[in-house]
C-alpha atoms as one frame of an Amber mdcrd trajectory, in Angstrom:
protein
  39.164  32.337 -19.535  37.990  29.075 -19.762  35.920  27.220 -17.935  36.426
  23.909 -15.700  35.487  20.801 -17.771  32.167  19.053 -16.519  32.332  15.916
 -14.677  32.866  12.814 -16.339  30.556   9.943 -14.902  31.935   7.626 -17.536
  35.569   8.076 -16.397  34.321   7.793 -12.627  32.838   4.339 -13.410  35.946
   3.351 -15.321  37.760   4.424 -12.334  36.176   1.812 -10.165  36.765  -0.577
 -11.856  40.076  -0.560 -11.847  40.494   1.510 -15.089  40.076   5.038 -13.976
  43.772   5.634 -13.697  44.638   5.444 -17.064  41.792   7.855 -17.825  42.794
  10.445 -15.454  46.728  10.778 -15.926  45.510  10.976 -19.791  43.431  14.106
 -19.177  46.164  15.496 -16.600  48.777  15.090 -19.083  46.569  16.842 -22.263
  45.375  19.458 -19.928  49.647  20.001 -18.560  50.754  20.032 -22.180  52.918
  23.270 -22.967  52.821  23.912 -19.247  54.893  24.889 -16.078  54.594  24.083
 -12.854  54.593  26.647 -10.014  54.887  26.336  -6.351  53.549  28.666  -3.984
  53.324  28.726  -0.059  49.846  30.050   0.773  48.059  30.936   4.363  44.834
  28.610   4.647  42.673  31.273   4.553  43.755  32.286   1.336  43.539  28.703
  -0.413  39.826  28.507   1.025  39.162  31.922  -0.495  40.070  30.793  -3.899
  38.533  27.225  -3.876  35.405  28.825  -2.884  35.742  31.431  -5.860  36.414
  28.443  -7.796  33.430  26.505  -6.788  31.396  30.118  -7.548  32.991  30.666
 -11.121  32.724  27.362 -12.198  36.089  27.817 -12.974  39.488  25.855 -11.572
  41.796  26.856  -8.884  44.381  27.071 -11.924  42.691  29.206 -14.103  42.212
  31.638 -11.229  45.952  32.016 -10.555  46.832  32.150 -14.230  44.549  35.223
 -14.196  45.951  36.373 -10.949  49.364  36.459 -12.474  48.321  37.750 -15.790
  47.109  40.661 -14.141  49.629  41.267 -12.339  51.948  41.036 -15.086  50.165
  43.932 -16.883  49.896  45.594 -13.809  53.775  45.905 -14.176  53.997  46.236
 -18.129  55.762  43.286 -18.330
């Protein structure tokens, strides 16, 4: 699994200036490519749990639930 990218102070600046924008819907759309989008009603305990892991992991919220369903996948020989 990989891990979340570090923060970018450069982009940050950029961004207030006016600038950071275009810098962030570039990364988003890089980090989307080959990607689908899935949406999934969650209690608010459960989202807590997992941004905490996150934060714990170093990892993203993302990366989490790809594992989540790549387990579960296996799981079920699929």
């Amino acid at each position: 699994m990989s891990k979340r990218k570090k923060l970018n102070v450069e982009a940050l600046r950029s961004e207030a200036t006016g600038y950071g924008n275009v810098v962030e819907k570039a990364a988003r759309t890089r980090s989307r490519a080959q990607k689908e989008q899935i949406t999934a009603w969650v209690t608010p305990g459960l989202r807590k749990q997992m941004k905490l892991l996150a934060v714990e992991q170093d990892r993203s919220v993302e990366s989490l639930v790809d594992e989540a369903i790549t387990d579960l996948l296996d799981k079920h020989g699929r």
